[in-house]
C-alpha positions, -999 to +999 in steps of 0.1 A: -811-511+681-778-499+688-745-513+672-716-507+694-682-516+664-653-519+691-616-520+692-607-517+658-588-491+640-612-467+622-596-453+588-605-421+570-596-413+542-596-377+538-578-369+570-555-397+563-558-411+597-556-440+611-574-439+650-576-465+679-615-453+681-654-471+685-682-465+666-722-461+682-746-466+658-780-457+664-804-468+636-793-461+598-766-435+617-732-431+636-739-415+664-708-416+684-672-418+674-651-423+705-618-436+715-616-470+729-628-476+766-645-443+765-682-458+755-688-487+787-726-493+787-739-528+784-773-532+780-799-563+763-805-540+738-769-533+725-751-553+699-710-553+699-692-564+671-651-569+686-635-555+657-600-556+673-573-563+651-593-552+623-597-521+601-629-501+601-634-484+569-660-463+551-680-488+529-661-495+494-682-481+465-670-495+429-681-469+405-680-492+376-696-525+374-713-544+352-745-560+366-759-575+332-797-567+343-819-563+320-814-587+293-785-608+302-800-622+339-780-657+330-749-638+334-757-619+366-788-604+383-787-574+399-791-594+431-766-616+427-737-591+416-755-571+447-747-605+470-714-604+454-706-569+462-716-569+500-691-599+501-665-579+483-665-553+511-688-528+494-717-508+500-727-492+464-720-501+432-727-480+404-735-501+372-729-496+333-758-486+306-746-517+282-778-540+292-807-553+268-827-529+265-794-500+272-800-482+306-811-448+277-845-439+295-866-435+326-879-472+327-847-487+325-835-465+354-857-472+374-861-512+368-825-509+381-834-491+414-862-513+417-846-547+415-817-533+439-841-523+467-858-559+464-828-575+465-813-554+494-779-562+499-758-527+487-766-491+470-771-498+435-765-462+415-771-465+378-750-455+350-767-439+323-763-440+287-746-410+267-758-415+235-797-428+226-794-473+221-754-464+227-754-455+195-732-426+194-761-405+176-774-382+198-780-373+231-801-391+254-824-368+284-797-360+309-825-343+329-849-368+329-823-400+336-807-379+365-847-376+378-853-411+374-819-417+395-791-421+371-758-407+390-732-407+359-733-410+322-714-434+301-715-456+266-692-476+285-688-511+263-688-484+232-668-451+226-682-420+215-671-418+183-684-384+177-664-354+188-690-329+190-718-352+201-691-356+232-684-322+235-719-313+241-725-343+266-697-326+286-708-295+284-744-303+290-740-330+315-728-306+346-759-286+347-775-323+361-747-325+386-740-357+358-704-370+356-695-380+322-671-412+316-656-423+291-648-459+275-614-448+257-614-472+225-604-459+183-625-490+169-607-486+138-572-492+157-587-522+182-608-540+153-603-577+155-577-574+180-579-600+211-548-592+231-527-561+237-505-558+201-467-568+212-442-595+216-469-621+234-491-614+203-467-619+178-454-654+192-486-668+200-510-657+168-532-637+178-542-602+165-532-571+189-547-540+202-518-515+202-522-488+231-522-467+209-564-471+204-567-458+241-546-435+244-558-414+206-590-413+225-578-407+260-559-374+244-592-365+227-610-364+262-588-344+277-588-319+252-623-319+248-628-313+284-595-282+285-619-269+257-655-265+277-635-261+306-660-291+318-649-326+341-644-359+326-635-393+340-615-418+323-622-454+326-604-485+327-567-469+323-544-497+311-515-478+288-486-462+302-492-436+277-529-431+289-511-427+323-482-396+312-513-379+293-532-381+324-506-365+343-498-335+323-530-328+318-539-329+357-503-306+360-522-281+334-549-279+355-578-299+329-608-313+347-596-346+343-599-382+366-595-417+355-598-452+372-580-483+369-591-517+376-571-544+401-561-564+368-543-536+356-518-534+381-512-572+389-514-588+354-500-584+321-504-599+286-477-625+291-511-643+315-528-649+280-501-675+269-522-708+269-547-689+253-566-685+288-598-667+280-603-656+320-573-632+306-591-617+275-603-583+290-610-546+271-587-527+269-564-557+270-536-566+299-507-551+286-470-551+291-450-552+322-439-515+316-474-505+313-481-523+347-454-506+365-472-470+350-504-478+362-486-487+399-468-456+397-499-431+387-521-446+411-490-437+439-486-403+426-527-397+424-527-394+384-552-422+386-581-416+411-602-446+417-596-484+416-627-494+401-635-534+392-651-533+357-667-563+371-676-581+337-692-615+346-700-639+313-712-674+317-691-707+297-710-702+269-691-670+262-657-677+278-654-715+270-647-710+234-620-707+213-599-671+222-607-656+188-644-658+197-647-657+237-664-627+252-634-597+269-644-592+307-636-607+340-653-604+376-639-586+404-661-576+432-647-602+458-609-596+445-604-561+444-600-556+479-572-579+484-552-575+455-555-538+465-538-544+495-512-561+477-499-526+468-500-517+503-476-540+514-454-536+481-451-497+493-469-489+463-499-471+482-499-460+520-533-476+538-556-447+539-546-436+497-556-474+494-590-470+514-594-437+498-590-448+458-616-475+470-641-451+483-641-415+491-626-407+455-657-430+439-685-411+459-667-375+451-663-382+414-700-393+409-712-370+441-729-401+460-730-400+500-699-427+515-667-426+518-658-413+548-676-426+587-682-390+610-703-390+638-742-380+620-735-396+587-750-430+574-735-460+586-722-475+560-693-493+564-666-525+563-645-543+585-614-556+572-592-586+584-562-575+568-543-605+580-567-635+565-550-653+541-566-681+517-566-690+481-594-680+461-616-707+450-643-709+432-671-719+459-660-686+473-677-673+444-716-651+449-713-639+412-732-653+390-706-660+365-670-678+376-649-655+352-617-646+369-580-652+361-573-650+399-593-680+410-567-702+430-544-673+439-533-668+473-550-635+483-543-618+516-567-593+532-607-601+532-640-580+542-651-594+569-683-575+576-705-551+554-730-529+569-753-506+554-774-484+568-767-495+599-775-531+587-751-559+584-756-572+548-727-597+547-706-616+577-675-639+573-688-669+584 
């Protein structure tokens, strides 16, 4: 079968361009990339999607997402947070280690794979655990995870407490072509806090997390990694602190690359007034100054990747009293649009928007995507940039309904996600 993607404008990230031009795809492949009205055949045999008006984008790959399987299927299966993805614009996902049993061995590894390929919807790339259990104890087999199929290693959901036992993961990980990421979190600073520490806390009684816990550990990455010389990624930057480290230690030249997630840079702690738990994420919203950080590191590069630290949790954890209710929110079918919020703010230009969303994600973790040439897979999504609606909840494919932006107006939706050269989700 051949897939004929016409009159849309085809983005790439790398080049920065943004081209009047067709795609042919022939099989799992693009064959052809050719201005419009160049390709003219019509045959039985030929499908065309009209993409005009439309962006044509390398598929989005979120390299952190929670996909609760094994152990916590209620929340989210891998199929379901699969479906959710695909309708989210994206074509991989790469998901954390913090399941029942941890993602620490072969079998969990490839149990992930497994499910993925059953359920196939998007590229599923597993995260595997630092530390053996997430423990923070010792080292699990780098060599044997990243055989089973394990692309990254994180204790994401727990920090490393241990200096050395993160020094060697950095050093070791590299010679598995394993990118190590970190969950920046002092527990002794964050214990028993529920909300960023600050005004908001103080008025409405609640115990704070002061920036302060992300950033002690954010500055310990970074020195860890100008001492073995040896990459790390920081996740889930929140701190306007976390952000100016980042920087000078990108200006000195450290192996350094962090990722922020969409609630980051359009919410801060004063949404947790009411005590709304759909607000209570780790590391917590923070201030409006911090806000404005994150905006301006992600427009100067300091911050590489918009990632969703999709979090699903059913009622039973969110429906509670704020003290006790579970920290995470979804964000595989918001991330897109609220990305494109900075777009027309003039935070980001298109293709840096497209590119934090993709290429960067696939050349951090070293995963094919993020960019459509003529030979490469055909894995991609076509944006209506223009769609408006509000964001209800029977727009929902997660699992779990967690998300502080259900009934916001959102502008900018995927309307088609193909990979491999197969469509795996289409607006109706």
């Amino acid at each position: 079968m051949i897939t004929w993607i016409r009159g849309g404008d085809l983005i790439d990230p790398v080049s920065r361009k943004r081209e009047a031009l067709d795609l042919i795809i022939e099989g799992a492949k693009i064959s052809r990339i050719v201005p419009h009205g160049v390709f003219q055949e019509v045959r039985p045999h030929i499908r065309q999607i009209e993409a005009s008006g439309k962006l044509v984008v390398p598929g989005l790959i979120d390299m952190h997402v929670h996909l609760r399987e094994p152990g916590h299927e209620y929340k989210e299966t891998i199929a379901t947070g699969a479906r959710a993805a695909a309708a989210g614009g994206y074509t991989a996902v790469a998901c954390m280690p913090n399941t029942d049993p941890p993602n620490d061995c072969r079998a969990v590894t490839e149990f992930i794979l497994e499910q993925a390929e059953r359920a196939g919807f998007v590229r599923v790339y597993p995260i595997a655990a630092i530390s053996k259990g997430q423990t923070g104890e010792g080292l699990t087999d780098f060599g044997d995870l990243k055989a089973a199929g394990a692309v990254g290693l994180s204790d994401d959901g727990f920090p490393v407490v241990n200096s050395e036992l993160m020094r060697r993961a950095l050093e070791y990980a590299p010679f598995y072509g394993l990118r190590v990421i970190s969950h920046c979190e002092d527990r002794n600073l964050s214990a028993g806090g529920v909300m960023h520490e600050g005004v908001v806390s103080t008025q409405i009684g609640l115990a704070g997390i002061p920036d302060a816990s992300e950033d002690i550990m954010v500055y310990r990455e970074i020195s860890l990694a100008r001492l073995t010389k040896k990459p790390v990624h920081i996740a889930h930057v929140s701190a306007a602190s976390s952000v100016q480290l980042i920087r000078r230690a990108k200006e000195d030249g450290i192996p350094v690359t962090a990722e922020t997630a969409p609630h980051y840079f359009t919410l801060d702690h004063r949404r947790v007034m009411g005590y709304d738990t759909l607000a209570k994420v780790n590391p917590p919203l923070r201030t409006p100054e911090d806000v404005a950080a994150v905006k301006s590191g992600l427009r100067e590069g300091v911050i590489d990747v918009v990632a969703t630290d999709h979090a699903p949790h059913s009622p039973l954890e969110k429906d509670v009293e704020f003290d006790r209710a579970a920290f995470g929110m979804i964000g595989l079918q918001t991330a897109l649009p609220l990305t494109l919020e900075l777009v027309r703010e003039g935070v980001l230009e298109l293709v840096d928007a497209i590119n934090k969303l993709s290429w960067a994600g696939a050349t951090i973790l070293g995963v094919p995507g993020g960019r459509l040439v003529e030979g490469g897979i055909a894995d991609l999504t076509i944006i209506d940039p223009d769609y408006e609606y509000a964001f209800e909840p029977d727009r929902i494919l997660s699992k779990s309904k967690n998300s502080p932006f259900i009934g916001r107006k959102l502008k900018g939706i995927a309307e088609l996600t193909m990979v491999g050269g197969r469509v795996v989700w289409e607006k109706k």
